[in-house]
N, C-alpha and C positions, 0 to 999 in steps of 0.2 A: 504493500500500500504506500502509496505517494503521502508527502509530507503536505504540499502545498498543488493545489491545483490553479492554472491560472487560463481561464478562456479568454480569445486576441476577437473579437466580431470584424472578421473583413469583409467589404463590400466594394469592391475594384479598387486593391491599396496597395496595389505591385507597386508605388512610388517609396511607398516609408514601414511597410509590415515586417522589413526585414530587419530593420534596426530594433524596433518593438522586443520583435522572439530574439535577438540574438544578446538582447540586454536579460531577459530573462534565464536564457541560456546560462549566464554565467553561477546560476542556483543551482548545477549541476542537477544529480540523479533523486534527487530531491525533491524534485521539480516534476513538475505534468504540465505540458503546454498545450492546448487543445484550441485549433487554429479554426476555427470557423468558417468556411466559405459561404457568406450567405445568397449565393446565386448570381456570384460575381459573373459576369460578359461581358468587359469591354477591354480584358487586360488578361495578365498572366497571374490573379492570384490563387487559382485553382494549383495551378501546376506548382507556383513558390510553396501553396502547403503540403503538396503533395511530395517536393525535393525535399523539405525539414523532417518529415515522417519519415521518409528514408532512410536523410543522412543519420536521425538523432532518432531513430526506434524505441529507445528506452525512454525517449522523454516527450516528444513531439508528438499530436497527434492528432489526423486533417480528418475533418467531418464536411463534409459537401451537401448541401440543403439546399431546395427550393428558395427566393429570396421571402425570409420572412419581417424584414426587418432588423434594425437594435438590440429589439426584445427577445424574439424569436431566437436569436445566435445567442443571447444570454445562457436561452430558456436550454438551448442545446447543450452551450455549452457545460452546465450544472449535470443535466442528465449523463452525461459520457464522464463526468467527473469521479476519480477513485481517488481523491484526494481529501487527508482528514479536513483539512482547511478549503477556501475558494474565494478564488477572487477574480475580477473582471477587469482588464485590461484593453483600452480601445488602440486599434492598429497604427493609429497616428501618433499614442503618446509613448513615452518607455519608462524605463523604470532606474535610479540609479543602482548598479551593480553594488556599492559597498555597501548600500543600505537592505538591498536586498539579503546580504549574507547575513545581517545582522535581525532582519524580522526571521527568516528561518531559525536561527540560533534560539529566538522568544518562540517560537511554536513551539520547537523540537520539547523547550524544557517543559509543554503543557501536555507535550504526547507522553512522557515517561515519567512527570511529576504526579501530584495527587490531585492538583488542580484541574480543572476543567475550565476552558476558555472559549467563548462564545463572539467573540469580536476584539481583533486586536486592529487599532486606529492609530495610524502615522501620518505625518505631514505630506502636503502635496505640494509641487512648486507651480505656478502658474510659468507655463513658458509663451513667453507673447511674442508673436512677430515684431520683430522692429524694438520692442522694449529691452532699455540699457539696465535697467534692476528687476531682477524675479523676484516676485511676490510672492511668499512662503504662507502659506496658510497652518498657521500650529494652533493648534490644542491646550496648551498648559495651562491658560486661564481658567480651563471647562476642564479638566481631570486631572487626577493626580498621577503622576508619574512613578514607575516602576513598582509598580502592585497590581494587586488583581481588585476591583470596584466595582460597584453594582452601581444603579441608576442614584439612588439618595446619598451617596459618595461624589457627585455630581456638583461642582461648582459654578460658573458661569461664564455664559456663553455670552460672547460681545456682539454687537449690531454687525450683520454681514459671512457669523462664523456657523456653519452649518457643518453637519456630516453629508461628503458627497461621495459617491462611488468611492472617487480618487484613495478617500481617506479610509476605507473600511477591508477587513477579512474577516471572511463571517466562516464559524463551524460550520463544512458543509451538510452533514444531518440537520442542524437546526433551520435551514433554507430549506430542506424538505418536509419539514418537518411541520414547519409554518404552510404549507404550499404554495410557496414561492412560485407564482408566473405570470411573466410581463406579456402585455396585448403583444400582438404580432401588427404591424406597420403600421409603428405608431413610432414618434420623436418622445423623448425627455421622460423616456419610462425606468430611465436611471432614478427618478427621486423617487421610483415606489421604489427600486430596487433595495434606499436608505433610510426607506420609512417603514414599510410594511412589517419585519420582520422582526422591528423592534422591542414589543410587546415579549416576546420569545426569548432575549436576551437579556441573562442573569449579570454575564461575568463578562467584565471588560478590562483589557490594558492598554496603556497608552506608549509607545514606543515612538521616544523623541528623534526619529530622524528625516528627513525629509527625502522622501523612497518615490514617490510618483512624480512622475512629469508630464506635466498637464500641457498640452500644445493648441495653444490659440494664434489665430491667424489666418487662416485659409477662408475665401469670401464663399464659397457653400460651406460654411460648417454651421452646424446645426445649432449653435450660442452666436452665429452672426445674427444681430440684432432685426435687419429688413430679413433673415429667411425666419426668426421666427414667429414674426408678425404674418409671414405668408403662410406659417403653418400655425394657425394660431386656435385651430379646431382639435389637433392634435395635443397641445397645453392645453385648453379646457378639458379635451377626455378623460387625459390624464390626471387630474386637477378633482374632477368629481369622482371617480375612482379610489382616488385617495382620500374623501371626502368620506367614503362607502365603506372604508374596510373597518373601521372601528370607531364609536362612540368615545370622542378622544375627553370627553369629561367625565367621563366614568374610568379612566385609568388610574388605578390603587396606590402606584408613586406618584409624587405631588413634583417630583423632578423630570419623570417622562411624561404624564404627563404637561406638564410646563414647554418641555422641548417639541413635544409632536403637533402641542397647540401654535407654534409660532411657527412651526415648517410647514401648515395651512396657512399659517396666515400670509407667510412670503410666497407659496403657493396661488392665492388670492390676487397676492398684489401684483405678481405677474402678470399673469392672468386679463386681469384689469389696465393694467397700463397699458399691455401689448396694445390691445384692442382701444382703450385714446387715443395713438401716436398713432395707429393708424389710421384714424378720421374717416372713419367710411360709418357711415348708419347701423348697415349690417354689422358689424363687429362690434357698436354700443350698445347693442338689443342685444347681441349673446352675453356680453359682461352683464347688463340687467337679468337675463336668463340664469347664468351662474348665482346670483347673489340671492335670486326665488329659488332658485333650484336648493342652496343652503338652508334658506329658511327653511323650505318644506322637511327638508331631510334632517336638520337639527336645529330647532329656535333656540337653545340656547348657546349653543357655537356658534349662529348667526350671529345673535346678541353680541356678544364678546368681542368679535372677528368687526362686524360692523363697526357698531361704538368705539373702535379700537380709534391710537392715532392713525391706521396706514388704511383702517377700512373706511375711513370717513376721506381721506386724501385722495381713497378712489370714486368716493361717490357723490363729494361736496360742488356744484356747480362755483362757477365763477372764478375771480384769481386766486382767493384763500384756498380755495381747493386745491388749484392747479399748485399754487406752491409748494402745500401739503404731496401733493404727485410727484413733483420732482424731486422731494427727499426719498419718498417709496420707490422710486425710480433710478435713483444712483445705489441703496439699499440693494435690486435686483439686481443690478452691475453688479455688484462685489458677489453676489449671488452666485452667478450666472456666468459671469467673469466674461460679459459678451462687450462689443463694441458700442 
């Protein structure tokens, strides 16, 4: 059995999928790499997973699918997983090799200790086109460092600091566990990915290194701010979905609770800003739709979520509003890390 499992979702990524696996590579036989091809046609990423399974049989391993999407190549990639741990990796970002030997090293001591570990969380670096300083997204304010912590061990989290993909290894049992599965062709089904499962997890560590490289830049990517206003039916699905999967006022910590009520509410304000800035009628009527659609499904998360500073900045007419908008709006930037 593989120590760490890690799924790469490619979708025509012969440009940069090789850097991705070969950074992971360097976690040697410890490792499971499971390459996704999700119905790529316009390039050679079929055949690049299909050379790594080859050369690297013991670690590499190419799964060829129908295009299902994001979610879909998650969804795959978890299922062919034999790894204690799992983690999701997208083919454009990689990973740094020294920090990588060092979250192994934190697993390993949870597979042979007496502990049991449900989510170990590391820093991400934002890698920006064109930017002369990487913005390191840490944790330390929000958890304590080198021990194992449950949710009410939980200290605080600053305006803009969230768990994303980037940041998370989740036990892979407890992903099945919970029944973990992202819609098929759909965008931004990463934030069920670091909200759903939560509820599930006991034991958390924080491993101070900054291990992910997060790559922003490219004008289709899917945090480029005009494509996700183009896809902005896709953010809403996703958005009531996660609205759907649990009564987050009835959760028994008063610290996850707290946390999974503000990843709706910066959920929301997405949501809602996308659909301002893009000024079209139809896009203001689904944000009004969204904010019925809450009410109906929970009045008192509405309440809360509404009344709030960032829910009234989406729904306040006039300039006071609008100014209120553009603080919930640089807020989704640090978010969203989009342009």
């Amino acid at each position: 059995m593989k120590l760490l499992s890690v799924a790469i979702p490619c979708y025509n990524s012969e440009a940069y999928m090789e850097h991705c696996i070969q950074t992971l590579l360097s976690g040697g036989e410890e490792m499971e790499i499971i390459i996704v091809d999700d119905g790529s046609v316009k390039d050679r990423t079929p055949e690049i997973a299909d050379e790594y399974a080859r050369r690297y049989p013991t670690i590499c391993k190419a799964v060829h699918q129908e295009n299902g999407g994001h979610g879909e190549a998650v969804n795959t990639g978890l299922r062919n997983a034999s790894g204690i741990f799992f983690k999701v990796v997208d083919s454009d970002d990689w990973v740094n090799e020294d920090a990588l030997l060092k979250v192994l090293e934190t697993l390993r001591r949870f597979v042979y200790g007496k502990e049991t570990l449900d989510m170990l969380v590391s820093n991400f670096v934002y890698e920006k086109e064109g930017a002369r300083r990487k913005k390191v997204m840490k944790y330390h304010t929000a958890f304590p460092k080198d021990r194992v912590f449950g949710w009410d061990d939980v200290k605080f989290f600053m305006t803009g600091q969230y768990l994303l993909m980037h940041s998370v290894i989740y036990r892979t049992e407890l992903l099945r566990q919970c029944g973990l599965e992202l819609p098929k062709h759909t965008f931004y089904v990463d934030n069920i990915f670091v909200f759903q499962p939560l509820p599930y997890v006991k034991n958390i560590y924080y491993l101070d290194v900054n291990f992910y490289r997060y790559y922003i830049g490219r004008e289709d990517q899917s945090v480029n701010e005009a494509v996700m206003i183009g896809r902005i039916d896709q953010q809403l699905r996703v958005t009531k979905l996660m609205l759907g999967y649990y009564d987050v006022t009835k959760i028994s910590s008063r610290k996850l609770r707290s946390y999974m009520t503000q990843y709706l509410e910066i959920m929301m304000t997405v949501s809602s800003v996308l659909a301002i800035k893009s000024e079209t009628k139809e896009n203001l009527e689904k944000k009004a739709e969204l904010w019925q659609y809450l009410k109906k499904l929970n009045l008192r998360l509405y309440l809360k979520l509404r009344l709030g500073f960032l829910g009234q900045g989406c729904n306040l007419p006039g300039k006071g509003g609008r100014k209120l908008l553009l603080l919930g709006y640089k807020i989704t930037q640090k978010f969203y890390g989009f342009n």
